[in-house]
Every structure is written in structure tokens, then in C-alpha cells.
N, C-alpha and C positions, 0 to 999 in steps of 0.2 A: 193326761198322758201317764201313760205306769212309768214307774221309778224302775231307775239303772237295779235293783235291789234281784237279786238270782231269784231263779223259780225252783222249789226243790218241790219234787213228787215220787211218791213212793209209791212204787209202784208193786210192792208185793202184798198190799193192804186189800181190802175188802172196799174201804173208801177211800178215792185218790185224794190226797190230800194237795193242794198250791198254796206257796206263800209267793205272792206277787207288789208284795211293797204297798205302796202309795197308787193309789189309782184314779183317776176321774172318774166322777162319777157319770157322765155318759157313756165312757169305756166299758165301766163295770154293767152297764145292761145289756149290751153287747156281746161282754164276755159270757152272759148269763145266757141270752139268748141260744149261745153257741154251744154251750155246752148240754141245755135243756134240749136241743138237738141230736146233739151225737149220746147224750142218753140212751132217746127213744131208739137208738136204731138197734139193730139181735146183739150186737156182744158192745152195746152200752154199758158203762160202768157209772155207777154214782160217786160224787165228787164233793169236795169241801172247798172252796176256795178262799182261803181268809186272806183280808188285805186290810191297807187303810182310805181313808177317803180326806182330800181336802173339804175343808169347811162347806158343808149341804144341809139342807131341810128336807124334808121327802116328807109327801104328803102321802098316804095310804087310801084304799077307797073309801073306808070312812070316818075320813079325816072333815075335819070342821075348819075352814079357814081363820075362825076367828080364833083359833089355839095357836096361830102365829100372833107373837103380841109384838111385834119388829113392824116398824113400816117396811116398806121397798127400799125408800132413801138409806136406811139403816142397815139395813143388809147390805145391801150397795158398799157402802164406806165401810163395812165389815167385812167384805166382799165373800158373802155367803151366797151360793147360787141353793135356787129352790127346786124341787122336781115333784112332780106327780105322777106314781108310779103303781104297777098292776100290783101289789101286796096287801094283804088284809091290814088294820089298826089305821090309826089314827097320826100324827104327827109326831115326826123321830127327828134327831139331831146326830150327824156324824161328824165327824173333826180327826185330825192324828192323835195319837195316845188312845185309841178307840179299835177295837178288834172289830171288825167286821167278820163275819161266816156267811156266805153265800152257799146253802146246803140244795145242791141237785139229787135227789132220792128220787129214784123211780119205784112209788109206793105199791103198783100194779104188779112189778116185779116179784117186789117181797111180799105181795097176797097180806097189804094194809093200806086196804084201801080206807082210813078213815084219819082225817086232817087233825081231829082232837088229838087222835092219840099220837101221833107224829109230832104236835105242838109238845104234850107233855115229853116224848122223850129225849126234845133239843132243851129244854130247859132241863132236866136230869143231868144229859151232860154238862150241861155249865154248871150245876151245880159239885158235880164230881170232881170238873177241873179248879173251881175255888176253893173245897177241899184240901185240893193238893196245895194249894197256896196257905193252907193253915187260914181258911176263912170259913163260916158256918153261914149258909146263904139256903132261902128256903122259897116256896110259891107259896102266893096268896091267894086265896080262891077266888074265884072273879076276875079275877085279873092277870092276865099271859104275861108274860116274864120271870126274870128272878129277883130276888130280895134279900136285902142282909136281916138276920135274925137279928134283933134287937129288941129293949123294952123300952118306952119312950114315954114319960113322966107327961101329963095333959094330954090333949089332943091327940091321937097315934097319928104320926104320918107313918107311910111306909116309906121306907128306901129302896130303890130302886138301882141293879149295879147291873141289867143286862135288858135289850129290851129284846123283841121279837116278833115278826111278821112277814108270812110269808105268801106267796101265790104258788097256782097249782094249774098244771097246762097237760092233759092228756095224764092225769097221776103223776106226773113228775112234778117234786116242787123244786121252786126257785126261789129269791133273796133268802133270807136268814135269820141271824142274831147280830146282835150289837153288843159289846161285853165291854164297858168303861174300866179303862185300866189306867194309862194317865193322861188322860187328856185332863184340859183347862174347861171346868163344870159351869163356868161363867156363863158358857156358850147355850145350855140350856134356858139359862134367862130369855134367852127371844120367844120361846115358845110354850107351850102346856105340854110338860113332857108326854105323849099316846093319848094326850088328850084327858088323862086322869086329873082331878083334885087332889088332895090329902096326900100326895108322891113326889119325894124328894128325891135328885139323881147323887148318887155316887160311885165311887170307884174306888177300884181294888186298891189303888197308890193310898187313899184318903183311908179308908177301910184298916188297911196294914200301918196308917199315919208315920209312913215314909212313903221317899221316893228311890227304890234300892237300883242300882246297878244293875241291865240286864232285865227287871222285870217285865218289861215288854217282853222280850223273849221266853221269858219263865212261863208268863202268862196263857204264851200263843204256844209253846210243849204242852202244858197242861191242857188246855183245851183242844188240841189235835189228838192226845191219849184217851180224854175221853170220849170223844164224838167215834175215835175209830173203835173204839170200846163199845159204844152205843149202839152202833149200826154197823156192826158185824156182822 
């Protein structure tokens, strides 16, 4: 169920922006559904929905089961529900302390029609909005999402502070980004974070090595300036 939490939309943007709290995540396919609707119709508007999600796994189409390393029983008593869901990548983790972006673009509108380069420019913007947080976060080639710049003595892992995958229905996309701001990183232990090796998850709070007042909020401005910056 979505959270008592207000919905504000601005409505003199280019893309509508909602902030809708806390949501279920069967709500939120629903909502996504409805909105990849009223898109396609002549004075559709593309939108940004960013919310949070109680504890999920979402499998992508090509997601490998065996990157859940959790039995049932364990999710269970963790009480993580699982979903299989229409979006490109491999296996994700959501939790609160966790931005979600549900980006509806209708790419046919804006004459781009091509998925790569749509992927590059939601990771741009996450990169712009961490920025604004005094973070230096970069792409890694091969691999969709964002990353914290770092050097890393042996072994390189990458870090990983935002993931991304989305689906695509008549040129309009749907799901989004995931941008780890403070949530509890433990949670990623159940699974192989998108299915990569060598990738370690974190987040803007761990990143900044504080937990400030507010940054959840800070977080979700900065990343509304840039997305609406983005796809202007």
C-alpha cells in the first residue's frame, strides 16, 4: 500500500515529476502500468515517479536464479517478497533508504528511438545529481549503472551506488533507476547484486561516511534537477 506520505507534481516541467513515499511493490507495477498508458495517448506527458519500496528482489528478464543466494525460508523470516518482472538486467534489491525512479519516456515522441542511448542519459543524470551531493561517481564500460570513482589497492572491485533497468512497450519506457542513499547494504547479501562479480554495493550515506539530517530529501532534489535537466 503507498504511504500517507503527499504526492507533489510539478506541473510546469517538461517531465512530471511524483514523489509518492513508500509503496508496494505490486502497487508500483500498476502505477507504472497506468501511467505507460496515459503516455501513449496525443497530449501524454512523460513522467518520473520516484518512490521507496519495502524489502523486494526483482528478477529481470535475464536474471539467473541462482544470483539469489537466500533460500525461501530466509526471505521468508526476512520477509523479502520476490518479483519477476518485464525489465532488462539481472537481479536487484530494493529496501527504504533506497530512491527508486520509475522513468515513463515516450522515446518515439522525442525522435530516440534507441534504448542505449536512453540508458546512458538516466545514468548522466544520476551522475549530475551526486555531484550536487559533492560525490564524484562515474560508468563503467560494460556495465549499466553508476559507480563511485575510486582506486582500489589488489583486486579492483567496482562500487556500485545506483543500479538500472528498464522495459520498453510501444517506445515508452518503464521501471527505472535505483540510487542507494541510506538504506541498510546488508540486504544485498542475499543476492549477486545484477548478477555481476567483482561489484560491491554502496551508498551515498556510506560514500559521504555520514548519516546527515534530511539527506534522503537532499538526495531525491538533486536527482529530480537532474533528470528534469536531462530530458528536457
Amino acid at each position: 500500500m503507498k504511504s500517507e506520505s503527499a504526492v507533489t507534481t510539478r506541473e510546469n516541467q517538461p517531465l512530471l515529476v511524483d514523489w509518492l513515499g513508500q509503496v508496494d511493490y505490486r502497487e508500483s507495477l500498476r502505477l507504472q502500468a497506468d501511467a505507460v498508458e496515459a503516455c501513449g495517448q496525443p497530449a501524454g506527458r512523460d513522467r518520473l515517479i520516484l518512490l521507496e519500496h519495502p524489502p523486494v528482489i526483482t528478477l529481470g528478464r535475464g536474471s539467473h536464479k541462482e544470483n539469489v543466494l537466500a533460500s525461501p525460508d530466509e526471505l521468508a523470516r526476512r520477509r523479502v517478497e520476490i518479483h519477476e518482472v518485464a525489465r532488462g538486467g539481472d537481479v536487484t534489491y530494493h529496501a527504504p533508504g533506497q530512491l527508486v525512479g520509475y522513468l515513463i519516456v515516450d522515446l518515439d515522441r522525442r525522435s530516440e528511438r534507441d534504448v542505449h542511448v536512453f540508458l546512458r542519459r538516466v545514468e548522466s543524470g544520476l551522475i549530475r545529481a551526486l555531484a550536487e551531493l559533492d560525490l564524484e561517481a562515474v560508468r563503467v564500460p560494460g556495465k549499466t549503472g553508476v559507480f563511485m570513482k575510486r582506486a582500489v589497492a589488489g583486486p579492483s572491485l567496482d562500487y556500485k551506488i545506483a543500479s538500472i533497468g528498464v522495459g520498453v512497450r510501444r517506445w515508452i519506457t518503464f521501471h527505472g533507476f535505483a540510487l542507494n542513499v541510506t538504506l541498510d547494504l546488508s540486504g544485498f547479501d542475499l543476492i549477486v547484486p545484477c548478477g555481476l562479480d567483482g561489484v560491491q554495493m554502496t551508498s551515498v550515506s556510506r560514500e559521504l561516511n555520514s548519516f546527515q539530517e534530511g539527506l534522503g530529501s537532499r538526495a531525491r532534489g538533486a536527482v529530480e534537477r537532474a533528470m528534469v535537466s536531462e530530458f528536457a
